[in-house]
N, CA, C and O of each residue as an XYZ file, in Angstrom:
500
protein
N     -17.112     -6.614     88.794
C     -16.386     -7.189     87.686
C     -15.947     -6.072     86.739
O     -16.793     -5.212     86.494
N     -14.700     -5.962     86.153
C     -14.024     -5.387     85.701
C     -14.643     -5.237     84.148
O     -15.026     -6.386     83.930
N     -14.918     -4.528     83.074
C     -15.197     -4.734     81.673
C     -14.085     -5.090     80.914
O     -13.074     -4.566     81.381
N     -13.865     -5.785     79.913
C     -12.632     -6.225     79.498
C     -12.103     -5.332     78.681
O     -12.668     -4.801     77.725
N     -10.300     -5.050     79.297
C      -9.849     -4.398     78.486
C     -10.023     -3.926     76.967
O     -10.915     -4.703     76.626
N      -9.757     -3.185     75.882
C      -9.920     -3.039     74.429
C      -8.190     -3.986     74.128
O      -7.102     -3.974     74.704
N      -8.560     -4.452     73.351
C      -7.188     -5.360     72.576
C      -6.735     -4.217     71.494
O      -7.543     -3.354     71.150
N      -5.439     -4.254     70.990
C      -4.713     -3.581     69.953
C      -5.766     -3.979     68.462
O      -5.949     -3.316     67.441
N      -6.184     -5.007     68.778
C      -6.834     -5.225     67.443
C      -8.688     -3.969     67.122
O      -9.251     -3.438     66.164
N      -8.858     -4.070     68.333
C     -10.068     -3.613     68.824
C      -9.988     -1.901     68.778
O     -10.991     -1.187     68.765
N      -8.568     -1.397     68.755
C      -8.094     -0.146     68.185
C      -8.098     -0.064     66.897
O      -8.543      1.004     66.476
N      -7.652     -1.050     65.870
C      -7.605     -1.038     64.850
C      -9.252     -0.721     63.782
O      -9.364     -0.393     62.601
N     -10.150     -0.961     64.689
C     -11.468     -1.152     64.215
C     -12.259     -1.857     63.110
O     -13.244     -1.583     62.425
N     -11.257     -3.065     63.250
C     -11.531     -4.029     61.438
C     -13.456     -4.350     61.532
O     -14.142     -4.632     60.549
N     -13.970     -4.208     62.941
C     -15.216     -5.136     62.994
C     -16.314     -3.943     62.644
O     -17.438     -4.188     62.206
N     -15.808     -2.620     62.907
C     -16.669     -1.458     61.958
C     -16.389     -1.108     60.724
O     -17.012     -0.132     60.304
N     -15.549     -1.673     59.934
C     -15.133     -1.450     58.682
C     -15.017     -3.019     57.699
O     -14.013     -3.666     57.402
N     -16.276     -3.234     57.419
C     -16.154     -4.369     56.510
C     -15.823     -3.898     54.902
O     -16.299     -2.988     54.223
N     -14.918     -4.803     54.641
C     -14.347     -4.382     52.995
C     -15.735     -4.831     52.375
O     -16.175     -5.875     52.855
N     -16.283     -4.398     51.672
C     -17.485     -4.656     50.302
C     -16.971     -5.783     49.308
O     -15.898     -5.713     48.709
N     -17.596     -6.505     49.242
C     -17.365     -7.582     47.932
C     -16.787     -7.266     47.022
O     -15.942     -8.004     46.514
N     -17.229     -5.475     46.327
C     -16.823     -5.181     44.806
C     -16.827     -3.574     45.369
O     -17.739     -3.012     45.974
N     -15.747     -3.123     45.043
C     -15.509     -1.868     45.033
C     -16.770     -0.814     44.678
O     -17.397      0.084     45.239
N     -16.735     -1.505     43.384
C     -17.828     -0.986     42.260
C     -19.134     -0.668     43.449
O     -20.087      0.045     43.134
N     -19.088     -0.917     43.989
C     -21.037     -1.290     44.856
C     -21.107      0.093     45.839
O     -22.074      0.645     46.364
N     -19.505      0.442     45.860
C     -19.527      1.849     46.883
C     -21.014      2.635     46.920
O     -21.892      2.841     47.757
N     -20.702      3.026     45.156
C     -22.338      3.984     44.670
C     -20.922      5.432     44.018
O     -20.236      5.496     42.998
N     -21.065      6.378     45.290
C     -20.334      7.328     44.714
C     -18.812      7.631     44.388
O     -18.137      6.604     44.460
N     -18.145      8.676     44.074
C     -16.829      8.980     44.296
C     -17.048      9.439     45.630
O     -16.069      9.207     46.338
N     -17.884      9.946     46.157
C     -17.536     10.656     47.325
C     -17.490      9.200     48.623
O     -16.633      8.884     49.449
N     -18.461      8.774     48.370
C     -18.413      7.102     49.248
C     -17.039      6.070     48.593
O     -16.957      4.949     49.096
N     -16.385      6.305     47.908
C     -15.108      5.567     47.543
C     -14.261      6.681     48.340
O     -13.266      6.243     48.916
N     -14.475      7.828     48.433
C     -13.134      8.343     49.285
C     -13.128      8.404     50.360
O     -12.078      8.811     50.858
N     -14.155      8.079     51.197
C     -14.527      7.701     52.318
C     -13.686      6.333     52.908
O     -12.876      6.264     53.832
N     -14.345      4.997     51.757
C     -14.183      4.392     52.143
C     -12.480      4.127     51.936
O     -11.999      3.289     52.699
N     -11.751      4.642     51.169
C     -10.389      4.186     51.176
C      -9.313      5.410     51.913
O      -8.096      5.363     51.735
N     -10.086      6.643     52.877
C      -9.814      6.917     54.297
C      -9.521      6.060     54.830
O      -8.350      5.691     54.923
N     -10.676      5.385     55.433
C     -10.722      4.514     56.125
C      -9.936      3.307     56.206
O      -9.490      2.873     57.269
N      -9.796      2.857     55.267
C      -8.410      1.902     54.621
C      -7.170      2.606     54.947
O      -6.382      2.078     55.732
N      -6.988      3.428     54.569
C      -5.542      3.851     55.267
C      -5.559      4.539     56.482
O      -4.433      4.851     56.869
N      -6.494      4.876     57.212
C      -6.409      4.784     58.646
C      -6.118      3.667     59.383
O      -5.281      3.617     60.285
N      -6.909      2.644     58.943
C      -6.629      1.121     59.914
C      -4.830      0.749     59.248
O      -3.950      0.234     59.938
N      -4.713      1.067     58.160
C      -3.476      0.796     57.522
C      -2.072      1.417     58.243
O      -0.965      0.882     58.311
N      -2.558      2.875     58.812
C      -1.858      3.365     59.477
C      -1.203      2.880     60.920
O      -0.061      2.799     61.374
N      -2.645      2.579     61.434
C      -2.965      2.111     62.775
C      -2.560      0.683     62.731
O      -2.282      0.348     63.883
N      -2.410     -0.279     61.923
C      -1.093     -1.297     61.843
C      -0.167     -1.262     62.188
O       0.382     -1.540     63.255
N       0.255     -0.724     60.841
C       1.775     -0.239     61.115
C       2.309      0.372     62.231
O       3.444      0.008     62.536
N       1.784      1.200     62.909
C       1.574      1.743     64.379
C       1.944      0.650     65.602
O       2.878      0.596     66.403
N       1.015     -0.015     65.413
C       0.781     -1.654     66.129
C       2.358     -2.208     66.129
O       3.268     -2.109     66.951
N       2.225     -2.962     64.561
C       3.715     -3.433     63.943
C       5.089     -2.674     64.621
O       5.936     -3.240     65.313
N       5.074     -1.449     64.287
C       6.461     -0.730     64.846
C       6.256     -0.784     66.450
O       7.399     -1.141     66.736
N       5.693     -0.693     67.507
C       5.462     -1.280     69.086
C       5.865     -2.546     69.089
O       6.798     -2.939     69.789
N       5.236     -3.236     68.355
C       6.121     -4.942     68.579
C       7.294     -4.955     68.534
O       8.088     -5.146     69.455
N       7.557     -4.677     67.059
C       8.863     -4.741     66.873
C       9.739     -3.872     67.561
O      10.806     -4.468     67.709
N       9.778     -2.862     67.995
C      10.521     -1.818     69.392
C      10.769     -2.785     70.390
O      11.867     -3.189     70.771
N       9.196     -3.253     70.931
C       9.289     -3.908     72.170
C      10.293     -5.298     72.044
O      11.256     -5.504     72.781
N      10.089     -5.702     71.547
C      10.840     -7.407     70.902
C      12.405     -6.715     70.743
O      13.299     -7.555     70.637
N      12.679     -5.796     70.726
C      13.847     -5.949     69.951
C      14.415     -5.137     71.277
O      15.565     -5.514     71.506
N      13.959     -4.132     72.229
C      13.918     -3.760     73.406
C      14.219     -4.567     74.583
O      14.630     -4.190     75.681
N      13.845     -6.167     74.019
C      13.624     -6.883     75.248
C      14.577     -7.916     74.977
O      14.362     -8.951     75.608
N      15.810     -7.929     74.031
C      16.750     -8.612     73.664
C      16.225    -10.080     72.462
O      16.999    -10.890     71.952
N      14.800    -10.023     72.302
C      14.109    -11.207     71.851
C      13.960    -11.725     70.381
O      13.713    -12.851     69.949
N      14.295     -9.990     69.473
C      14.274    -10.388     67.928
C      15.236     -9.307     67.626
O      15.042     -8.143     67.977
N      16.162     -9.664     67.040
C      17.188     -8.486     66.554
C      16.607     -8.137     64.672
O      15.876     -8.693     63.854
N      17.359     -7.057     64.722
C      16.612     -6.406     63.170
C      16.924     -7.472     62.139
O      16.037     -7.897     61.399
N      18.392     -7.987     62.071
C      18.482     -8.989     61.152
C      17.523    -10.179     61.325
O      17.028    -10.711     60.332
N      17.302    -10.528     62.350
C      16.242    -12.318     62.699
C      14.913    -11.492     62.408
O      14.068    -12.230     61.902
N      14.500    -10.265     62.566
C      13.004     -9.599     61.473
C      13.245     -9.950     60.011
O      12.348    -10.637     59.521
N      14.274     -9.627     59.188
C      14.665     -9.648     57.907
C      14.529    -11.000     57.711
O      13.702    -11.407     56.895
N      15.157    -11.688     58.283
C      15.267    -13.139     57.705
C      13.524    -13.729     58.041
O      12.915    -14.393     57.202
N      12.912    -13.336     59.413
C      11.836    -13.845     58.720
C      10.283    -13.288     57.921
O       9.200    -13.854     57.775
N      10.749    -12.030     57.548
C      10.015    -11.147     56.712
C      10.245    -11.850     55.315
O       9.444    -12.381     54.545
N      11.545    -11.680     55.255
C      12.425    -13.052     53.834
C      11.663    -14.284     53.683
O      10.954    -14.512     52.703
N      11.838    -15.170     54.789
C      10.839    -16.501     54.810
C       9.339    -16.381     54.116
O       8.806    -17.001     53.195
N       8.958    -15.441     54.863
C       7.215    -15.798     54.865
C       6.707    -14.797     53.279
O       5.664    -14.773     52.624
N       7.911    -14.141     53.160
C       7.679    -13.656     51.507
C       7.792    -14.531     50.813
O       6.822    -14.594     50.057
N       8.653    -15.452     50.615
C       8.795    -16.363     49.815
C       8.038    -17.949     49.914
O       7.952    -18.814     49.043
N       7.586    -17.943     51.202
C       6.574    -19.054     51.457
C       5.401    -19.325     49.976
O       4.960    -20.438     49.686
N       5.101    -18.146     49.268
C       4.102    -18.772     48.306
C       4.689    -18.704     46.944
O       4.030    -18.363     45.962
N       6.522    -19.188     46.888
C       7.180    -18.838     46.145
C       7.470    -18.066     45.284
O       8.144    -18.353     44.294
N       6.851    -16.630     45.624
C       7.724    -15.364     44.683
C       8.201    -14.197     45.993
O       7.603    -14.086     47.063
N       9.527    -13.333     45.532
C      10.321    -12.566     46.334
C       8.998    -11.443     45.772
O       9.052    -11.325     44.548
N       7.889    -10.648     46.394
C       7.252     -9.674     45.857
C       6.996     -9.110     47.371
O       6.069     -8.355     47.080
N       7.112     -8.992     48.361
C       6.534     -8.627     49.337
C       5.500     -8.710     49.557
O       4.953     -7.802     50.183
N       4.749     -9.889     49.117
C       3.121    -10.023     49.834
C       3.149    -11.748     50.421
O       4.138    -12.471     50.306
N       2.470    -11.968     50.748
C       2.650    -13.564     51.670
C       1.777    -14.349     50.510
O       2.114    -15.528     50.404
N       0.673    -13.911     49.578
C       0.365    -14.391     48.398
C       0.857    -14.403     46.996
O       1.252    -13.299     46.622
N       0.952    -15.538     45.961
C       1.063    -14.772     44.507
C       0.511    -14.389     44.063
O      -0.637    -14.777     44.281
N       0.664    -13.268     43.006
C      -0.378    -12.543     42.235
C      -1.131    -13.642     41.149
O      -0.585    -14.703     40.844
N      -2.216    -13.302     40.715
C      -2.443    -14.167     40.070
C      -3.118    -13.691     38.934
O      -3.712    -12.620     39.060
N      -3.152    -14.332     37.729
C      -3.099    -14.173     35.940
C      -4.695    -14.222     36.002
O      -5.394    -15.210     36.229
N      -5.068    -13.006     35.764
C      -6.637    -13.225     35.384
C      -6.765    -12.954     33.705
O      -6.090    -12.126     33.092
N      -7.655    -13.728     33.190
C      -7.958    -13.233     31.436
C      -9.226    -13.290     31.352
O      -9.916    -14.129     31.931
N      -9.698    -12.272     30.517
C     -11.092    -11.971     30.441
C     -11.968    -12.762     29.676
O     -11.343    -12.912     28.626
N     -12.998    -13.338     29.569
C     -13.578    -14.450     28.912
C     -14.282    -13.834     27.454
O     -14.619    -14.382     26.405
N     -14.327    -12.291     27.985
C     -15.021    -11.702     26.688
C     -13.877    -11.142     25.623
O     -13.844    -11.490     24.443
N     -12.861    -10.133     26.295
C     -11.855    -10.123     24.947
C     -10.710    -10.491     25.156
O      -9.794    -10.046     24.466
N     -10.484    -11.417     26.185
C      -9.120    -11.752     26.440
C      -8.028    -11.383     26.558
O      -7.062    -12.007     26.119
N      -7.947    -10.126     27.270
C      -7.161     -9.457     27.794
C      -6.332    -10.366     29.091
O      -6.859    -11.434     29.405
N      -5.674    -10.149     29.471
C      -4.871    -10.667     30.566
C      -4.744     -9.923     31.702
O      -5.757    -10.395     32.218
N      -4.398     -9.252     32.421
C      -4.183     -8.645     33.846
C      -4.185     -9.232     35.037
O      -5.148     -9.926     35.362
N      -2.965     -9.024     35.990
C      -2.415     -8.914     36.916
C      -3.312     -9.056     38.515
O      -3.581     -7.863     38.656
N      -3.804     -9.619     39.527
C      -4.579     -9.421     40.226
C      -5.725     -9.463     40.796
O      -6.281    -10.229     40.009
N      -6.701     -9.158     41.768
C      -8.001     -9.742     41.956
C      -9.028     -9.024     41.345
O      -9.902     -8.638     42.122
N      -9.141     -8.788     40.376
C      -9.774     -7.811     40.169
C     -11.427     -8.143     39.301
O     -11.460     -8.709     38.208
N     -12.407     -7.776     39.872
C     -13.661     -8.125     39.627
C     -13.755     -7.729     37.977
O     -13.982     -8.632     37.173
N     -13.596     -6.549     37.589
C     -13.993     -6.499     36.176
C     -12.739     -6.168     35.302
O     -11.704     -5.831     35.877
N     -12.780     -6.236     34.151
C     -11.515     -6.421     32.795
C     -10.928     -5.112     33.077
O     -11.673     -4.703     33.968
N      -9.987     -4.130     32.856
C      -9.394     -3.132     32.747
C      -9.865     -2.618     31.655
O     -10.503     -1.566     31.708
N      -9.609     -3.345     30.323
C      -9.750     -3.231     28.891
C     -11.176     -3.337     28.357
O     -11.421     -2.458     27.530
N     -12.155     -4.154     28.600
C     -13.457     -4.032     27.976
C     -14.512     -4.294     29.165
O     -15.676     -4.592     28.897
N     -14.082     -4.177     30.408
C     -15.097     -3.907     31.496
C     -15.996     -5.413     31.635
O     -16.796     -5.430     32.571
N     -15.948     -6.190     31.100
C     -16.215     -7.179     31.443
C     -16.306     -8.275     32.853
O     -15.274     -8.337     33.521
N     -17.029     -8.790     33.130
C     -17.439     -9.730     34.832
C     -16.538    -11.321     34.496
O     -15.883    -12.179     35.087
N     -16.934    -11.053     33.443
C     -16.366    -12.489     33.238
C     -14.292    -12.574     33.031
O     -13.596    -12.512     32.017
N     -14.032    -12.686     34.068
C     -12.572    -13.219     34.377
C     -12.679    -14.396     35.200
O     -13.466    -14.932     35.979
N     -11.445    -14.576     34.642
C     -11.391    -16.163     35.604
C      -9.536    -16.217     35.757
O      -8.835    -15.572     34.977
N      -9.033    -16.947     36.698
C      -7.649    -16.871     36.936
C      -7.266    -17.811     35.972
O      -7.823    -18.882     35.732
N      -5.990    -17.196     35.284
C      -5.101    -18.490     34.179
C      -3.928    -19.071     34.896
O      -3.407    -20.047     34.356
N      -3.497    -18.704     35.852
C      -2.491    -19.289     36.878
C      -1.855    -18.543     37.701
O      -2.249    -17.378     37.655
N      -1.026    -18.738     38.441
C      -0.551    -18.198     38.989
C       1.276    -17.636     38.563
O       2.134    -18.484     38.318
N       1.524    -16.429     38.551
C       2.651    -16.085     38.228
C       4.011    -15.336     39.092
O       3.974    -14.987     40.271
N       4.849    -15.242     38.427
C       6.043    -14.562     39.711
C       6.461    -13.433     39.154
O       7.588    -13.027     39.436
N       5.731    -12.794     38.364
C       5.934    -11.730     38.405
C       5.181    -10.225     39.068
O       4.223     -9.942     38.347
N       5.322     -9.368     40.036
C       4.795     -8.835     40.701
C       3.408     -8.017     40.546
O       2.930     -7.423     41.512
């Protein structure tokens, strides 16, 4: 019996690289630059992936560059904002000084605070 091939995903190595809950938990600078290597290696190794599909598909008469655009277009706008991510960003405000900011972000920018919570969702990027 044959061992089973490695899949493109299985190159990518997402199942040895688990993202951490909170950045913060790394410990060092030197273990944060490690770990966001590593982030743009698999990031690389996507895109890598991504540009083979799209060669091959478009090689094989099956997706032309415009029918990519239009549905790169679609699935951007699926969570109704033109920002290039398939999610909206979303309005966090801090419970301690009420700051506002942009994103997922575990603690305040402005007074370092845990306590955020999302105020909605917005369309601006």
């Amino acid at each position: 019996m044959e061992p089973p091939q490695p899949s493109a995903w299985d190159w990518l190595a997402i199942d040895r690289a688990p993202q951490p809950p909170d950045l913060s938990q790394i410990g060092s600078p030197e273990a944060l630059t490690a770990y966001l290597v590593g982030v743009e290696e698999r990031m690389q190794r996507l895109a890598l992936i991504v540009e083979a599909m799209r060669q091959s598909l478009a090689a094989g008469g099956l997706l032309s560059e415009a029918q990519l655009l239009e549905k790169v277009t679609e699935l951007d706008l699926s969570d109704g904002v033109a920002d290039g991510r398939n999610v909206a960003p979303v309005l966090q405000v801090s419970g301690k000084c009420g700051c506002s900011q942009t994103g997922q972000h575990r603690f305040c920018v402005r007074c370092g605070s845990d306590a955020l919570g999302p105020a909605e969702a917005i369309s601006e990027p």
